[in-house]
TORRO-264689 format. One record per residue (C-alpha): residue number from 1; residue in one letter; chain; x, y, z. Coordinates in steps of 0.25 Angstrom, whole numbers, plus 5000, padded with zeros to 4 digits. Layout:
<nodes>
[node NUM; 'A'; 'A'; [X; Y; Z]]
...
</nodes>
This chain:
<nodes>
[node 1; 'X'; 'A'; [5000; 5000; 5000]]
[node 2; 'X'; 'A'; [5005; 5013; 4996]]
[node 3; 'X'; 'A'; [5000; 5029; 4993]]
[node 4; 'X'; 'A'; [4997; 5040; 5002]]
[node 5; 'X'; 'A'; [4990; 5032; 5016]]
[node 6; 'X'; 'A'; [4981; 5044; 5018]]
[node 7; 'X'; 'A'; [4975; 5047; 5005]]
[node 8; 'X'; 'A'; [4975; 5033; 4998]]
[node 9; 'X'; 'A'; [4982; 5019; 4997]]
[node 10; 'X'; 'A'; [4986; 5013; 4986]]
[node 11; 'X'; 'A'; [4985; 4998; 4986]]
[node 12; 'X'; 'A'; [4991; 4988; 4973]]
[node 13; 'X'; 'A'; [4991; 5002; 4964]]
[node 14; 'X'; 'A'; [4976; 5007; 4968]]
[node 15; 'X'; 'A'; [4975; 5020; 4975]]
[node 16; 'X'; 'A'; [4964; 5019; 4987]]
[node 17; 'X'; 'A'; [4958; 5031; 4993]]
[node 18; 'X'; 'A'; [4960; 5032; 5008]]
[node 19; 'X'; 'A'; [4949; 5040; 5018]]
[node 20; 'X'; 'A'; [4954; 5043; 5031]]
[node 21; 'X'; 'A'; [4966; 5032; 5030]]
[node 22; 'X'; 'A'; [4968; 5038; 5046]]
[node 23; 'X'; 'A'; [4956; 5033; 5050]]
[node 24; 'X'; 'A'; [4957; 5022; 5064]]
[node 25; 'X'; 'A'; [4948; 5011; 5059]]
[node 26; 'X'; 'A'; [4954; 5002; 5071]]
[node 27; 'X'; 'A'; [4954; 5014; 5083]]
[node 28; 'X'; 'A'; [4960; 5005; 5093]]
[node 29; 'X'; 'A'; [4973; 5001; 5084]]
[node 30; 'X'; 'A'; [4975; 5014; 5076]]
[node 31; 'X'; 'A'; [4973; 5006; 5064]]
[node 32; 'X'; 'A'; [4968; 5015; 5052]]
[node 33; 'X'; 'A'; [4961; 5013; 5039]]
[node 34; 'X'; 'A'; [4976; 5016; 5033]]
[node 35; 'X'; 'A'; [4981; 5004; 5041]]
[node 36; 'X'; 'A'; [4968; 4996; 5039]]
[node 37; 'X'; 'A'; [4970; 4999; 5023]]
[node 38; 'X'; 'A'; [4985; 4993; 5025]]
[node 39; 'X'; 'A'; [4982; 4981; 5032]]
[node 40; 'X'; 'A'; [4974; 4979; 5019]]
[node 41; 'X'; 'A'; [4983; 4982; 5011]]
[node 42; 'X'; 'A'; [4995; 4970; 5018]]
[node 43; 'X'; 'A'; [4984; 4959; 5020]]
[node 44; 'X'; 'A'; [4980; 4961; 5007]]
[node 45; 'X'; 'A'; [4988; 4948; 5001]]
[node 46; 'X'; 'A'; [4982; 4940; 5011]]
[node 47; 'X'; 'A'; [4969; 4944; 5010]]
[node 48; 'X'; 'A'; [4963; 4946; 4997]]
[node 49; 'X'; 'A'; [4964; 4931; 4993]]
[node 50; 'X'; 'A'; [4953; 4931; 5004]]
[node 51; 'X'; 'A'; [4944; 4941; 4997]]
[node 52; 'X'; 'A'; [4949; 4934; 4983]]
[node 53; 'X'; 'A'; [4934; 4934; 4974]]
[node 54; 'X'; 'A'; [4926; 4937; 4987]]
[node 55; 'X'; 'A'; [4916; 4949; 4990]]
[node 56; 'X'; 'A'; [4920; 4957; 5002]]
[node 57; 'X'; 'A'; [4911; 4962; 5011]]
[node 58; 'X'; 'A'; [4917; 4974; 5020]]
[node 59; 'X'; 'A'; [4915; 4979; 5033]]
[node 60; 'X'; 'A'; [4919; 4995; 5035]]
[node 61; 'X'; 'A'; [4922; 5002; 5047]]
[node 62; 'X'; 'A'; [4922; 5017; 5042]]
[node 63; 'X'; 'A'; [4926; 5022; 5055]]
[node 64; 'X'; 'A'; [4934; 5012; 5059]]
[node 65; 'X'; 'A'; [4929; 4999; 5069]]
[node 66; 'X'; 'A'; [4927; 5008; 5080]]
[node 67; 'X'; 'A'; [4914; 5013; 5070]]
[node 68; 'X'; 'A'; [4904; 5007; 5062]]
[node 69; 'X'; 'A'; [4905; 4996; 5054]]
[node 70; 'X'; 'A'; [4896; 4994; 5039]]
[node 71; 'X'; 'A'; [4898; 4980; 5031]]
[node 72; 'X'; 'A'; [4900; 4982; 5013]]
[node 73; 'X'; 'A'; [4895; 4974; 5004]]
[node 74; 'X'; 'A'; [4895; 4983; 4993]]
[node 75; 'X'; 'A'; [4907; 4988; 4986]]
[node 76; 'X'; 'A'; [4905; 5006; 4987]]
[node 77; 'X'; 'A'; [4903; 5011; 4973]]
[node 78; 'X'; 'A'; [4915; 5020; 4977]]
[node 79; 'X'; 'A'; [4926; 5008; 4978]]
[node 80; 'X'; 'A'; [4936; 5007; 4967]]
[node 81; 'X'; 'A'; [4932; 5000; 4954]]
[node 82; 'X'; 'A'; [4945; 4991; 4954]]
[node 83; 'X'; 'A'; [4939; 4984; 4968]]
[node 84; 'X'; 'A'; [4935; 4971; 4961]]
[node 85; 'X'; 'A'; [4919; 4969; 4965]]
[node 86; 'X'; 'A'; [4907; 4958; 4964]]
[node 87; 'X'; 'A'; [4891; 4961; 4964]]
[node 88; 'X'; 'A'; [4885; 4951; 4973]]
[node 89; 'X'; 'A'; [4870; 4948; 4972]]
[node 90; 'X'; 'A'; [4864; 4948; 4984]]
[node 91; 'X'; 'A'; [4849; 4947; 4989]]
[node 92; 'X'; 'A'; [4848; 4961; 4991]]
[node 93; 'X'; 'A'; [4854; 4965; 4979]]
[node 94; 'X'; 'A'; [4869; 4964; 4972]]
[node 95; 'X'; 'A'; [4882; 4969; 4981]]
[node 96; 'X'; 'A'; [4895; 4972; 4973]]
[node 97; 'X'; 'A'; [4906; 4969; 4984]]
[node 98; 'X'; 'A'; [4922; 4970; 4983]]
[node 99; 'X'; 'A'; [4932; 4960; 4980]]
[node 100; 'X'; 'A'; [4944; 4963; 4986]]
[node 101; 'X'; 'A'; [4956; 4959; 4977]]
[node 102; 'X'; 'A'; [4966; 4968; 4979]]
[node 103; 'X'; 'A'; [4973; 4976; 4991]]
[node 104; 'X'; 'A'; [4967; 4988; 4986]]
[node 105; 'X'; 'A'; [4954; 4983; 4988]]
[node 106; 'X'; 'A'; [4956; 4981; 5003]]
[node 107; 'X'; 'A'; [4963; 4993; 5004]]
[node 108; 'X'; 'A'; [4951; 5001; 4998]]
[node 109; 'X'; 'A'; [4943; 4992; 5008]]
[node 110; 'X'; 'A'; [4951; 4996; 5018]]
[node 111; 'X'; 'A'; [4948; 5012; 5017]]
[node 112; 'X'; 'A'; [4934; 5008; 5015]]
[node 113; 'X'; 'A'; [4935; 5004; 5029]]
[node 114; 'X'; 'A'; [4932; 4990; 5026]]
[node 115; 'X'; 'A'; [4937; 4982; 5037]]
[node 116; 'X'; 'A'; [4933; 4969; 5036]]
[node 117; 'X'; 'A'; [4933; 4960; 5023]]
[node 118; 'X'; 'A'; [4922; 4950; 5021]]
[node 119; 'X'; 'A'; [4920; 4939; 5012]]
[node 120; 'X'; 'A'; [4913; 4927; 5009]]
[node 121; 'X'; 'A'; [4917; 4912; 5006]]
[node 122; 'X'; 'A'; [4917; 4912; 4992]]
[node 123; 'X'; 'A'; [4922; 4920; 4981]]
[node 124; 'X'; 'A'; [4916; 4926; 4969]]
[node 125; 'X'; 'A'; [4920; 4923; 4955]]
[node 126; 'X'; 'A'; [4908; 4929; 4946]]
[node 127; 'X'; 'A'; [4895; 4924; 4950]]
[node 128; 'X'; 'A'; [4899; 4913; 4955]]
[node 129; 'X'; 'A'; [4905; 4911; 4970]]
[node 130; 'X'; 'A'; [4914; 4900; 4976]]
[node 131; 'X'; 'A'; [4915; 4897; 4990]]
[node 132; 'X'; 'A'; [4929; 4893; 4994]]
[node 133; 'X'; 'A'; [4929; 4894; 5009]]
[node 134; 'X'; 'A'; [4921; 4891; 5020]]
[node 135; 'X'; 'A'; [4923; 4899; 5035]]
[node 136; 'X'; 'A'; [4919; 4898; 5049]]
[node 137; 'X'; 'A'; [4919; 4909; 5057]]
[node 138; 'X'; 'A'; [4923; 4906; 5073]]
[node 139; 'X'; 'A'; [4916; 4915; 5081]]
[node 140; 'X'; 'A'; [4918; 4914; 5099]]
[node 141; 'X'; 'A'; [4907; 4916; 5105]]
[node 142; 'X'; 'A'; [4908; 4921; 5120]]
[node 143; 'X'; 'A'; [4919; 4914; 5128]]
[node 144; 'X'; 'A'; [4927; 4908; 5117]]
[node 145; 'X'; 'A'; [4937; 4914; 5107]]
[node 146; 'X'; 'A'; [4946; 4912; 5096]]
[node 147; 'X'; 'A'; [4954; 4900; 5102]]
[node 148; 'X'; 'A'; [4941; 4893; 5102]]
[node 149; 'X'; 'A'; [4937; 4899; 5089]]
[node 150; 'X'; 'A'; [4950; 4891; 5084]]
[node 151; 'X'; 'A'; [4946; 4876; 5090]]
[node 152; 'X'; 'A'; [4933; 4877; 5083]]
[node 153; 'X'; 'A'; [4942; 4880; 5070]]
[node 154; 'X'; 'A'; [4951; 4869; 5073]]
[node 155; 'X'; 'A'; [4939; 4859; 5072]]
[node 156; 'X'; 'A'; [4934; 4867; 5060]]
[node 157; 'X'; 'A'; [4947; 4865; 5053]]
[node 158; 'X'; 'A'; [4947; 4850; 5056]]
[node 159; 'X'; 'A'; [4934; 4846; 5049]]
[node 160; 'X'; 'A'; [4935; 4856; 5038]]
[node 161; 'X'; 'A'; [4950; 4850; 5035]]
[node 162; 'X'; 'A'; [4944; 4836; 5035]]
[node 163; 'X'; 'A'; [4932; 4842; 5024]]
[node 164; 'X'; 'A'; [4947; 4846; 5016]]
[node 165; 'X'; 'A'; [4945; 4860; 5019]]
[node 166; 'X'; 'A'; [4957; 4870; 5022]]
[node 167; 'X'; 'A'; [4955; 4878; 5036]]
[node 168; 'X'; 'A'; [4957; 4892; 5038]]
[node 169; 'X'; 'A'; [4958; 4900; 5052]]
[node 170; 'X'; 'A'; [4955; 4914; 5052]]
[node 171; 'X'; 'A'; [4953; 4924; 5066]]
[node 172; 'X'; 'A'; [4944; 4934; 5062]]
[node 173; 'X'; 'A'; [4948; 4946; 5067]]
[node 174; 'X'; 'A'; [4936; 4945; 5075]]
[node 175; 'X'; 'A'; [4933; 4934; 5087]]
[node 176; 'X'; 'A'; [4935; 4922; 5081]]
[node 177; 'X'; 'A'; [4941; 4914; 5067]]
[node 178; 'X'; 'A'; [4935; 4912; 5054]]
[node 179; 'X'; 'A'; [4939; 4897; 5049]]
[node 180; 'X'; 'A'; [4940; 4896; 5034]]
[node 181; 'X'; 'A'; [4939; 4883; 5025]]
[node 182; 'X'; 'A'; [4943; 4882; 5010]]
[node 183; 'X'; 'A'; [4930; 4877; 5004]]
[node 184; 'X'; 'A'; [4929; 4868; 4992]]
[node 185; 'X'; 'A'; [4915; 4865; 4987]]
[node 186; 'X'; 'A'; [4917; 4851; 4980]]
[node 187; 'X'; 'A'; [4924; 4846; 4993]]
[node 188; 'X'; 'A'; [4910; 4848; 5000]]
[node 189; 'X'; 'A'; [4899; 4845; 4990]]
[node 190; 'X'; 'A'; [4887; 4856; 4989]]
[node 191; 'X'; 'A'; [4889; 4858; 5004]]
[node 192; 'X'; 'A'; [4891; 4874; 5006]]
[node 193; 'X'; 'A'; [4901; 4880; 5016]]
[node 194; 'X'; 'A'; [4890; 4885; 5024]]
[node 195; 'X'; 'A'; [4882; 4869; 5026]]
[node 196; 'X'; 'A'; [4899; 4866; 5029]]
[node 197; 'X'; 'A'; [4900; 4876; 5038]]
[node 198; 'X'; 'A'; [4889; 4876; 5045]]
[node 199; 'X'; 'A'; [4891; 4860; 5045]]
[node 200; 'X'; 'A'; [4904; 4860; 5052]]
[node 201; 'X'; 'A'; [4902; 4870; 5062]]
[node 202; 'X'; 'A'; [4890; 4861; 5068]]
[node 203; 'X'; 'A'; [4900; 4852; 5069]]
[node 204; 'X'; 'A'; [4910; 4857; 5075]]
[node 205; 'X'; 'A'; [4898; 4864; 5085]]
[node 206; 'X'; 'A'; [4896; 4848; 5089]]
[node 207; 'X'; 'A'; [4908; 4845; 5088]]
[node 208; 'X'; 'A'; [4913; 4856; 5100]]
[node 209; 'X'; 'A'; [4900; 4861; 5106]]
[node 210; 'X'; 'A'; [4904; 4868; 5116]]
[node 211; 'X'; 'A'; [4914; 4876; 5107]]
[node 212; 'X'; 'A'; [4906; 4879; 5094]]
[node 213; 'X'; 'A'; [4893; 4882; 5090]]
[node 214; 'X'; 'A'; [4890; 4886; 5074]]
[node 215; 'X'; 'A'; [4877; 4893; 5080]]
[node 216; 'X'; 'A'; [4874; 4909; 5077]]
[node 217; 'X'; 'A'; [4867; 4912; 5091]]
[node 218; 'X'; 'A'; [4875; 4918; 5102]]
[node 219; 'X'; 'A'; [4868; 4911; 5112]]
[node 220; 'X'; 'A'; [4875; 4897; 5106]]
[node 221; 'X'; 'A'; [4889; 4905; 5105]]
[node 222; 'X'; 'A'; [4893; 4907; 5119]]
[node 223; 'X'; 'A'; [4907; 4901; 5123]]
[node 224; 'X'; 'A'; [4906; 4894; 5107]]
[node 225; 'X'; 'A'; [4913; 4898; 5096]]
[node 226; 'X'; 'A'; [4904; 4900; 5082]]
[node 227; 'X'; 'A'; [4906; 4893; 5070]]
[node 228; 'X'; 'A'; [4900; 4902; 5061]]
[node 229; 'X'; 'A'; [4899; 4895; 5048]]
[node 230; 'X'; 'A'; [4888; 4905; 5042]]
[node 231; 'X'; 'A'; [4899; 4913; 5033]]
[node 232; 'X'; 'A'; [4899; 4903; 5023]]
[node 233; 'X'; 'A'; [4886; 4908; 5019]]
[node 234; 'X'; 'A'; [4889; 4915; 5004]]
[node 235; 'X'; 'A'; [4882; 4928; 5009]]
[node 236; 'X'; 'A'; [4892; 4929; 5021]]
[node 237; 'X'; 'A'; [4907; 4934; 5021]]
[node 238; 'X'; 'A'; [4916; 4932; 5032]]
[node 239; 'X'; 'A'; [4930; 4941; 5035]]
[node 240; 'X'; 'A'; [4940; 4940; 5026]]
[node 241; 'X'; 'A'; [4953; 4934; 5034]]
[node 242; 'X'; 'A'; [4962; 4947; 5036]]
[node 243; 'X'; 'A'; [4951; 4957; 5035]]
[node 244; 'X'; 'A'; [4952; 4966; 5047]]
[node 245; 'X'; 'A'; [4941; 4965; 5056]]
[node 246; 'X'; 'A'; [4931; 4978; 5062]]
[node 247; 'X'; 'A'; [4937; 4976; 5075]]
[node 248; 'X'; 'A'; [4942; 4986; 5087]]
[node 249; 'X'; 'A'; [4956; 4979; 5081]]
[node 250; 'X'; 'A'; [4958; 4977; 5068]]
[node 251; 'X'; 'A'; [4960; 4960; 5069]]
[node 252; 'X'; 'A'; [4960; 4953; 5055]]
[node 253; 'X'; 'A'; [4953; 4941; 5051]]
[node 254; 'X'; 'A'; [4965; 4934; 5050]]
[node 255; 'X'; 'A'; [4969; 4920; 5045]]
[node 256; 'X'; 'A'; [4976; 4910; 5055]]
[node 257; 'X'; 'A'; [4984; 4897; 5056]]
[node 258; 'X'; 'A'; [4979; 4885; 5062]]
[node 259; 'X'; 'A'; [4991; 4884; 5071]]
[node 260; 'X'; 'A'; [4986; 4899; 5075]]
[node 261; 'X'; 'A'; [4974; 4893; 5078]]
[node 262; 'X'; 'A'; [4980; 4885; 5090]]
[node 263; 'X'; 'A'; [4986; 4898; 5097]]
[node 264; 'X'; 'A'; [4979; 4899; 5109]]
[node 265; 'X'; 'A'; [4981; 4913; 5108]]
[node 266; 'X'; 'A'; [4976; 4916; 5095]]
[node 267; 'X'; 'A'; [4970; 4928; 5092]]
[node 268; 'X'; 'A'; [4966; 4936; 5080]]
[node 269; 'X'; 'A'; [4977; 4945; 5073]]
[node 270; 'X'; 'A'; [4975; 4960; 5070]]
[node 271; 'X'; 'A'; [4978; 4968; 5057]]
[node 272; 'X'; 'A'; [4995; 4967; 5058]]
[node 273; 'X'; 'A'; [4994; 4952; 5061]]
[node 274; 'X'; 'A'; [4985; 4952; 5049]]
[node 275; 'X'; 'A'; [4994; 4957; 5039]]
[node 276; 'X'; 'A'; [5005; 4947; 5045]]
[node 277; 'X'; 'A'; [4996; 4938; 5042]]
[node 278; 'X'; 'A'; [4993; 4940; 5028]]
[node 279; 'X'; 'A'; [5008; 4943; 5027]]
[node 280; 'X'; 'A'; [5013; 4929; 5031]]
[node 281; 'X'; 'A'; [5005; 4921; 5022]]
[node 282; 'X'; 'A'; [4989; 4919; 5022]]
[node 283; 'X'; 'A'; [4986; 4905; 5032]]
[node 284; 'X'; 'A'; [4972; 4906; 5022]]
[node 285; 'X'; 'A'; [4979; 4906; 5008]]
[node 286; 'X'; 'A'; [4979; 4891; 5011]]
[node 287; 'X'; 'A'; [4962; 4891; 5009]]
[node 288; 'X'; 'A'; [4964; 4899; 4995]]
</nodes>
């Protein structure tokens, strides 16, 4: 990234505006949308292979996470006509979303005030879609945490190597982890990736019923981890791993090890361990 930091940034040979580059979008850290833009811009090698052929669905913080937050579907009609786009028909009528294939598109994302990037499990060639992934999303409900989040993984990981599928650990940036799979249709029949889902979560619910539940309703959540297999549903999106989060710091959904997984300390990583991260080679590429 180079150019003038407090008039515009330019990113691979595009010139992006920037509006109040001083502005603290994470109060608490003195982290400003000049730094947010940057992160951007040095995860970008790790990150667009994520975003590869999916729509993004973008959460803005225009005063930063202290203030209000708004989700975007829609791509503005003022965003540059060389950011790649799709029109989606959707019941209410067609939405035209970004794809993000290039660092410059992050970075205009970035001084949109778009924190978080979300996508869904497939990607778009046409009209067509192809799902190539499935997710679980490891929520702790009150008295349990990250760690535990991790054991129910562990067994996730078990059953879904025995189906021949590749595993994934991802913290989210958030509370828990997200668990990603590599999904291959004709492995599975005409099962989907939500009937799979939902399937081996119930199992492993029985199989540890005093550690997992796959049920929505607080009341069945306390002192159990959630699988929540719902964002394999087409009309869902989940983070995209290294996206910062909307948080008081700016955490990163961000790709793990298995052997981190065992750290009894483990914890989720913030925006510099991100870059590292990306840096040091993607623990994902293996699912691409």
């Amino acid at each position: 990234m180079a150019g003038t930091p407090h008039s515009a940034v330019e990113v691979d040979g595009r010139s992006i505006k920037v509006t109040t580059p001083d502005r603290m979008v994470y109060p608490e850290d003195g982290i400003t949308k000049v730094a947010v833009i940057s992160y951007y811009v040095h995860v970008a090698e790790a990150l667009l292979p994520h975003l590869r052929r999916r729509p993004v669905t973008r959460i803005r913080w225009p005063g930063g996470v202290a203030e209000e937050r708004f989700f975007e579907k829609q791509l503005p009609s003022s965003a540059p006509e060389w950011i790649e786009r799709i029109t989606i028909e959707h019941s209410d009528g067609p939405v035209t979303y970004p794809f993000a294939h290039e660092a410059a598109t992050l970075a205009w994302f970035a001084q949109q005030n778009a924190l978080e990037l979300h996508v869904p499990q497939w990607r778009a060639f046409g009209s067509s879609r192809r799902v190539d992934r499935l997710v679980f999303d490891l929520d702790p409900g009150p008295g349990r945490g990250l760690t535990d989040c991790a054991e129910v993984a562990f067994w996730l990981k078990e059953h879904l190597d025995d189906a021949g599928m590749s595993t994934v650990p991802v913290t989210s940036g958030s509370k828990g982890l997200h668990l990603y799979a590599r999904w291959k249709q004709s492995g599975h029949g005409a099962v989907t990736t939500s009937e799979f889902a939902k399937s081996l979560a119930e199992d492993a619910a029985r199989a540890m019923p005093s550690l997992a539940t796959p049920v929505m309703a607080k009341a069945e959540r306390s002192k159990k981890v959630l699988i929540d297999w719902s964002q394999n549903n087409p009309n869902k999106t989940t983070i995209t791993p290294y996206s910062l989060r909307g948080r008081e710091h700016p955490w990163v959904a961000a790709p793990r090890t298995w052997d981190e997984m065992e750290d009894p300390g483990l914890r989720q990583l913030l925006m510099a361990e991100g870059i590292k991260r990306g840096q040091e080679g993607d623990p994902f590429a293996a699912l691409f």
